[in-house]
NUBABA-213696 format. One record per residue (C-alpha): residue in one letter; x, y, z. Coordinates in steps of 0.5 Angstrom, whole numbers, plus 500, padded with zeros to 3 digits. Each point is the difference from the previous one (the first is absolute). Example, Ala and Ser with C-alpha at 12.3 -4.5 7.8 and 13.67 -1.06 7.14 Angstrom:
REM residues 2
a525491516;s502507498;
REM end
This chain:
REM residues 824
x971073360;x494503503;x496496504;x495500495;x502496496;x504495505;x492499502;x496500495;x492502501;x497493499;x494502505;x497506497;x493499504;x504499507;x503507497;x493503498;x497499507;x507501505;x499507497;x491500500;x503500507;x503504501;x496505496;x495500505;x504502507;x500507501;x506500505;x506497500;x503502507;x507496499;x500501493;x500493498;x498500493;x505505498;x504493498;x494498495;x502503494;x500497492;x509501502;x500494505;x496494499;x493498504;x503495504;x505504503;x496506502;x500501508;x495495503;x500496494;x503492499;x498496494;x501492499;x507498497;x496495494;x495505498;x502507501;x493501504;x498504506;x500495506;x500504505;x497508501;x503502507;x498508502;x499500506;x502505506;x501505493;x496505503;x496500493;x492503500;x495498494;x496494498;x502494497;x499499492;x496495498;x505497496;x504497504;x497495499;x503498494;x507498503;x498493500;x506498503;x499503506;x502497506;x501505506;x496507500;x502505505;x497506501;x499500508;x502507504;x498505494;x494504499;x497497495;x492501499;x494498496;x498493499;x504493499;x499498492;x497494498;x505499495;x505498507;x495495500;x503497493;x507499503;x500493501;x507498501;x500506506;x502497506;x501507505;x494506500;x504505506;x495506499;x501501507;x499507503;x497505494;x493503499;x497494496;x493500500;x494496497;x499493500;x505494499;x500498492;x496494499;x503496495;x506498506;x499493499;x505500494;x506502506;x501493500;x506500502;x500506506;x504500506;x499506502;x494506500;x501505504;x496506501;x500502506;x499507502;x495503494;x494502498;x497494498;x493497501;x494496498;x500492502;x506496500;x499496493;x499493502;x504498494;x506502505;x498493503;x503497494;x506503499;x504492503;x507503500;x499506505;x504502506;x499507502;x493503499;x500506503;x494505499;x501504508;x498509500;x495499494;x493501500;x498493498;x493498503;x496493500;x502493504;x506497500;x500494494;x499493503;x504498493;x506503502;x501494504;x502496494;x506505500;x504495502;x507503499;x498506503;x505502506;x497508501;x493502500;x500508502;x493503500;x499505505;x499506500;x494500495;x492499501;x499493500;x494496503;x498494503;x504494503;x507498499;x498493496;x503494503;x503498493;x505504502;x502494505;x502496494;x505505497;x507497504;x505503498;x497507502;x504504504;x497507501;x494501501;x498507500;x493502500;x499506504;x496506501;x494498496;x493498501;x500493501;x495496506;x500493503;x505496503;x507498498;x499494496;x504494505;x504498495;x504506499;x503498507;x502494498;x505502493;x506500503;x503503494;x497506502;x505506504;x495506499;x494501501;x497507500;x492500501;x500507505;x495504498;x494496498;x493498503;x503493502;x498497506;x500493504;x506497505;x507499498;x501493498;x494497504;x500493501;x507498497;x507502500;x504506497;x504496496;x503506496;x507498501;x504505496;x494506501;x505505501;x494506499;x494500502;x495506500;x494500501;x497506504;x494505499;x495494499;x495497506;x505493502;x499498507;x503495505;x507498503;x506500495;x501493501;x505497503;x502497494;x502506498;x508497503;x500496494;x501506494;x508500503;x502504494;x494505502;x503506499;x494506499;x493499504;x495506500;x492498503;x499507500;x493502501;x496494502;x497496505;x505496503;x500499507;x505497504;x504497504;x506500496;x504493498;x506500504;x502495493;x500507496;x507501504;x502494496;x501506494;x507502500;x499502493;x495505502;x501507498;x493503500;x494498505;x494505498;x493499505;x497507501;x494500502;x497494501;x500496507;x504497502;x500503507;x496496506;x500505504;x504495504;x505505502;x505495498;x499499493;x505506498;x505497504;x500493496;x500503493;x506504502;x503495503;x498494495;x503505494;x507502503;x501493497;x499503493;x507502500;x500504493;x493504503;x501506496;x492503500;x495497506;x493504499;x495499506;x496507500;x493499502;x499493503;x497501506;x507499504;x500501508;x504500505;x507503501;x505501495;x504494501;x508500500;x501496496;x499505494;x508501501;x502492498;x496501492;x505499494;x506505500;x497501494;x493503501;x499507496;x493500501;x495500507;x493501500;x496499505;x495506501;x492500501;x501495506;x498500508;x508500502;x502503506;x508500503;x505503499;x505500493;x505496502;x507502500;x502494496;x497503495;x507503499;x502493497;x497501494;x505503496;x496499493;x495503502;x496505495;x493501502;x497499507;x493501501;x496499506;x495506500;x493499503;x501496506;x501500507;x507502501;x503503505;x507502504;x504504496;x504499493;x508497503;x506503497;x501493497;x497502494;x506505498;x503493498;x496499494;x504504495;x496498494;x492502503;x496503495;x493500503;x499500507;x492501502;x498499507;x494504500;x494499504;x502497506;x502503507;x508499500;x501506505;x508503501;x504505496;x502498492;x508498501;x504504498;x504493496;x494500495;x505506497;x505493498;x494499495;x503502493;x495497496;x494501504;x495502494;x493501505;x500501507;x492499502;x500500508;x494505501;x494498505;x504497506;x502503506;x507503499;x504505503;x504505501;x505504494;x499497493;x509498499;x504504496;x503494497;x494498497;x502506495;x506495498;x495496496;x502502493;x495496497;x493501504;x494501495;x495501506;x500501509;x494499502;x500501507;x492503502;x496499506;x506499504;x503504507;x506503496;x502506503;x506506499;x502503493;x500497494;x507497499;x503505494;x503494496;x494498499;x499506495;x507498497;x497493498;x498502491;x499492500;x492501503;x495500496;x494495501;x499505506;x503502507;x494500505;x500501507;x493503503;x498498506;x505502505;x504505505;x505503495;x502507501;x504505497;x500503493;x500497493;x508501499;x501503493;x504494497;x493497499;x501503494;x504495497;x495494501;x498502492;x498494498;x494498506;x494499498;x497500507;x502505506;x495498507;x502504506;x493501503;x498500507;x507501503;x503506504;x503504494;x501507500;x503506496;x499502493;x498495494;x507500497;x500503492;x506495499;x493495499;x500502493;x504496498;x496494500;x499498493;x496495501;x496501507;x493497498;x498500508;x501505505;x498500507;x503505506;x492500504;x500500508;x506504500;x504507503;x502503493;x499507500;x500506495;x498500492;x500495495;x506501495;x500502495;x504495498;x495495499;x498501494;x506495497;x495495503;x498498493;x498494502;x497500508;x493496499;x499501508;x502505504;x497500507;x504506505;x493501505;x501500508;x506505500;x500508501;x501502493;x498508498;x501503494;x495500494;x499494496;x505501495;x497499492;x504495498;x497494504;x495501495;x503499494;x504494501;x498496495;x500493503;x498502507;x494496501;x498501509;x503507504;x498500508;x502507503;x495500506;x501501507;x505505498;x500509501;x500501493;x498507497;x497504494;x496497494;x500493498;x502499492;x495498496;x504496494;x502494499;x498495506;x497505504;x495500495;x498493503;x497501507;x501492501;x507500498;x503504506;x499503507;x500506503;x497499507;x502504506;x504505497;x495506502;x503505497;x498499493;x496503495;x497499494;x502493495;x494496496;x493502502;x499493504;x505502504;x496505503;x505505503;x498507501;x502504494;x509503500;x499508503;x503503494;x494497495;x495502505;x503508500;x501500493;x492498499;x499505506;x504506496;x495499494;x494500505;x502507503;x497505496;x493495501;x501501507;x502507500;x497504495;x493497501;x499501507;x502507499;x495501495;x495497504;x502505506;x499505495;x493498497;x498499508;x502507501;x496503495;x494497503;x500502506;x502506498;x493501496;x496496506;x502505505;x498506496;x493497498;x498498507;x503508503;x495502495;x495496501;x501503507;x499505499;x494501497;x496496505;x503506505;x496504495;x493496500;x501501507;x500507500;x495501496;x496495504;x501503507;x502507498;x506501504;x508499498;x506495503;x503507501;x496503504;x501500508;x495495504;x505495496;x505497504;x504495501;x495496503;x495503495;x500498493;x495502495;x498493498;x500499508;x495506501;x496498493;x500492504;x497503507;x495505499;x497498493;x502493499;x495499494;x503506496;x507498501;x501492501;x499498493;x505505497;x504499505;x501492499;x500500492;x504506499;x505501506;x500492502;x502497507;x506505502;x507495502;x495493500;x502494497;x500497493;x495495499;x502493499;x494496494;x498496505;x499507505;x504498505;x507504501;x507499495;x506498504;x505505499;x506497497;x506498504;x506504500;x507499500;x505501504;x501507495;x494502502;x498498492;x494495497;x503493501;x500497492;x496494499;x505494500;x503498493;x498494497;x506495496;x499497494;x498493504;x495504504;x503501507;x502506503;x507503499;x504501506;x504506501;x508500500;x504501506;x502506498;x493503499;x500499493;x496497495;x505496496;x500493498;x498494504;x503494501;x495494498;x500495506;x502493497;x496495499;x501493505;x502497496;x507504499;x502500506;x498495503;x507496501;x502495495;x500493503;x507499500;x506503497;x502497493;x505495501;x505497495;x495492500;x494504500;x501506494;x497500493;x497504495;x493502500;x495494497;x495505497;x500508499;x493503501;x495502494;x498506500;x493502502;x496506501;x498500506;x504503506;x506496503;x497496505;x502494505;x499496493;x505504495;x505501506;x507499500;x501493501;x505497507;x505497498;x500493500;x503494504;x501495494;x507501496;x505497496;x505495504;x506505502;x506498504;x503495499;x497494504;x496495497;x499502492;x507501499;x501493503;x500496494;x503493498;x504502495;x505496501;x494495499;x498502495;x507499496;x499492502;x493500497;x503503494;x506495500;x495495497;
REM end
């Protein structure tokens, strides 16, 4: 017998809207509605229970059933629906109104899926509602008042939506309500001191939102409470003034990034079962209650920033102290609490169990202490920014599970022991800025799972250890600027493909850029300034598809600068100064930008974009002295010509013109130039001057002219002569350049082309060289102008404002932190 029969379709409306349900969902990743077909009855499809008296639909669970769509209307009508479950899908639209009718509906899970819109607003008829889970959506508008009328309500959890307005004073009649989860919206206003009636609410998580005001002394009286969340708000008042901490079964208490201030009060001892305690971000200041060792339950105690330093020098000690009684202590963050004093001993007596350390941006000085071998669980230990000194111990190498150390910025001299290499879960290495010493260990290449070393602004000398090169796990970056390293850059560098930044800046190094670079994959930032290299760039670069910053300035790099620089697509920021580079700048890609690199200090280069100002390449300027030849050949000759043939014709007027006045003298005084009373020291005209002056001067003066005189100049003065020149030739009136200024001559005697003088701002040195904290791309290109580059249109220095590379400070993050605000 089919089951069809054995079950007969007696709800045919339960049947229609099942399969209007699944009309509207696109995907089925798990395909669950292959089993819901006209050959099997409704009630046994997948996800599908029905009651045994009527054959109707109870129970609709499709969660975790990776389906895509949006809800149909017509699930309204299972009107025997008693649980609807869809959390953990990727459900979108809007939730019908029609869910409103279901007044037998005890459970609403939609949680995890992309609804949005209002809630419906004809809830009041979900009379018997346990259960309205919607956390993680898209929803918004104001929380209904009406959901203050739903009196059998245990859990309402509305946390990362969009809600917006004041919490309901209302929701104090929720009386049955155990779980009230609102974080992680845009609410307002205060918490209302209704809530302080609901005594059977355990957990309270209101959390990142926007609310003000106090935290109403009631709440700190509900001794059914084990968590309250109220981290991330504008709250502000002491803790528990004026009256005892009387959360006796408190087993969560968050309330960090608001504006509390205060003692934690000693009453704190009485929460025994406290197991989790985050003040993070605050104003509390100390001292710390001794009572707070009373918490052998105690697993978290989070108080960065805050105050709880006196600056006595002594109040680290006591906390440390006071906690090593917390024997299941596991995170202790204490970061930035104005502590001094030396780094007590007593560090080594926390909880066995203690994975998480943190106690940076402090004033604390000493030594690591060699007991902090004894901390075996330990995963991240963090004290950067303080004032240690001395040097690492070799303690440290008992720490097989570390993950993270970060010791940056304090004064910890001495060599980095070699039993770091006993680390074979360290992740992140972040030393830089300290005064270490000596050769980087080879063991630290046994660290098969570092992402990122941070070694800068130390005194670190000798070669880079190879089997750093052999670590194919770094990919945040490897930086090691700011140091004494010599050697070059063996070739296995090459297998580091996955670094996203390589730093070694300022150091020693030497030899050739290895061509193996271009197997970086992801390489966004490259620094190799301040250093020996030599030789060309390689070609091989040009795998650097993804190079956002590169900075090889301060070495003796020759050669041209290869074309392709230019064309790499993502390169926002290039630095070749300070280099003996050649030839002609590219002009394409990002050289077409003069604010996006620098080429300062390389004197022999020529040409690139106009704002450059280099003197033009030599093989430009011949190609346009070559079609000038025939100007300055065939004119000059013509000119020569034309000059001849005029000379030529004056000559032979003035010998005419000569002779004929000798004629008129003839006629004049009856005798010839032939005849033998001339000598050589009687001429003609000189017997024509002395015996008959008045016959012969005027002939003489307006014919002949004045014999071997001087050409007068227009204001009767005498001409000067032109200067000669070594040949013995005229010297040429000086060419003029196209700004106006005299050409100056070639070495070699030739007129070929000039090199133009560089403007100030060229090559004047740049503040300093461009180092990983400080590299940025440019923040504006300059606009085009018609005027000629001046100091204004110049290219820009490179600034001194950066992203925050490395590994300090940013790459600090709370994320283990985190994952306990999440937990609520």
């Amino acid at each position: 017998m089919s089951s069809t029969t054995a079950l007969p379709m007696s709800n045919e409306t339960d049947r229609q809207a099942l399969l209007a349900i699944k009309d509207l969902v696109q995907g089925d990743a798990f395909p669950v509605f292959r089993s819901w077909n006209h050959s099997i009855h409704f009630c046994k499809w997948k996800g599908v229970t029905c009651g045994r008296k009527h054959q109707c639909v109870t129970i609709l669970d499709l969660s975790s059933r990776g389906l895509v769509g949006s809800l149909s209307p017509h699930a309204g009508n299972l009107t025997f629906l008693r649980t609807i479950d869809l959390g953990n899908n990727s459900f979108h639209g809007t939730i019908p109104n029609e869910i409103g009718m279901l007044f037998r509906i005890q459970h609403v899970i939609l949680w995890n899926n992309s609804f949005e819109g209002k809630l419906p607003t004809n809830i009041t008829r979900w009379s018997n509602i346990k259960e309205i889970l919607l956390n993680n959506n898209h929803l918004g508008g104001e929380i209904p008042v009406a959901v203050s009328s739903l009196s059998s309500l245990t859990q309402l959890r509305l946390r990362r939506n969009n809600f917006r307005g004041s919490i309901p004073a209302s929701f104090g009649n929720l009386s049955e309500l155990s779980r009230l989860s609102l974080g992680d919206n845009k609410l307002t206003g205060s918490i209302p001191f209704e809530l302080g009636r609901l005594f059977k609410l355990r957990r309270l998580s209101l959390g990142l939102n926007n609310l003000t005001g106090m935290v109403p002394p009631q709440l700190y009286n509900m001794s059914s409470l084990n968590l309250v969340s109220l981290y991330g708000n504008q709250l502000h008042g002491s803790l528990a003034p004026d009256f005892d901490f009387a959360l006796q079964n408190l087993r969560v208490f968050f309330i960090g990034g608001n504006h509390f201030f205060g003692p934690i009060p000693s009453s704190i001892g009485n929460s025994s079962r406290l197991l989790r305690f985050a003040i993070t971000e605050n104003a509390i200041n100390g001292p710390t209650p001794k009572s707070l060792g009373n918490l052998n339950d105690l697993e978290i105690f989070a108080a960065s920033v805050n105050s709880l330093g006196t600056n006595s020098g002594n109040e680290l000690h006591n906390i440390m102290n006071t906690l090593s009684n917390c024997s299941n202590l596991r995170h202790l963050s204490l970061s930035a609490n104005n502590f001094s004093g030396l780094l007590p001993h007593s560090i080594a007596n926390l909880s066995k169990f203690l994975s998480y350390l943190n106690l940076q941006d402090n004033y604390i000085s000493g030594s690591i202490p060699v007991g902090i071998g004894n901390l075996l669980n330990l995963q991240s230990f963090i004290v950067g920014a303080n004032m240690l000194s001395g040097s690492i111990p070799e303690s440290i190498g008992k720490l097989s599970k570390l993950e993270q150390i970060y010791m940056y910025t304090n004064k910890i001299s001495g060599k980095i022991p070699s039993s770091i290499g006993n680390l074979s879960q360290l992740s992140i290495l972040a030393n830089e800025e300290n005064k270490l010493e000596e050769r980087i260990p080879d063991s630290l290449g046994n660290c098969k799972r570092l992402l990122g070393i941070d070694l800068d602004s130390n005194k670190l000398t000798g070669m880079i250890p190879g089997p750093i090169f052999e670590l194919s796990s770094l990919s945040i970056g490897l930086f090691l600027s700011h140091n004494q390293l010599t050697g070059p850059i063996p070739t296995q560098i090459g297998n580091l493909r996955n670094l996203a930044e390589l730093d070694l800046s300022k150091n020693k190094l030497s030899g050739g850029i290895p061509a193996t670079l271009s197997n970086f994959q992801v390489l966004e930032f490259l620094s190799l300034a301040g250093n020996h290299f030599e030789g060309t760039i390689p070609e091989s670069l040009n795998q650097l598809k993804g190079i956002q910053f590169l900075d090889l300035s301060r070495n003796n790099l020759s050669g041209q600068i290869p074309k392709f620089v230019g064309e790499l697509n993502l390169l926002q920021s290039l630095n070749l100064s300070y280099n003996m580079f050649e030839g002609e700048v590219p002009i394409d890609g990002l050289f077409k930008n003069i604010s996006a690199f620098s080429v300062v200090e390389n004197s022999n280069l020529c040409g690139g974009v106009e704002e450059l100002r280099l003197p033009a390449c030599p093989t430009k300027v011949l190609q346009k002295r070559k079609g000038l030849l025939k100007n300055k050949v065939i004119i000059p000759v013509i000119t020569m010509s034309f000059i001849v043939v005029i000379l030529s014709c004056v000559a032979t007027i003035i010998f005419r013109i000569r002779s004929y006045g000798v004629l008129l003298l003839e006629m004049f005084i009856g005798k010839r130039p032939t005849d033998c009373m001339f000598s050589d020291t009687l001429s003609i005209s000189g017997y024509t001057k002395k015996f008959l002056p008045d016959k012969g001067t005027r002939a003489d003066k307006s014919i002949i002219g004045p014999r071997g005189g001087q050409k007068q100049a227009p204001n009767g003065g005498p001409k000067a002569s032109p200067k000669k020149t070594p040949n013995g030739g005229p010297k040429a009136s000086p060419k003029k350049t196209p700004n106006g200024g005299p050409k100056k001559a070639q070495k070699d005697g030739s007129s070929g082309p000039q090199r133009r003088s560089i403007p100030a701002s060229l090559t004047q040195p740049p503040p300093t060289i461009v180092t990983p904290s400080q590299f940025q791309p440019p923040t504006s290109i300059p606009t085009s102008s018609s005027a000629p580059p001046g100091p204004s249109t110049m290219r820009k220095k490179p600034t001194t404002q950066g992203p925050n590379r490395g590994l300090k400070r940013s790459r600090v993050s709370n994320v283990r932190l985190k994952d306990i605000y999440d937990w609520t």
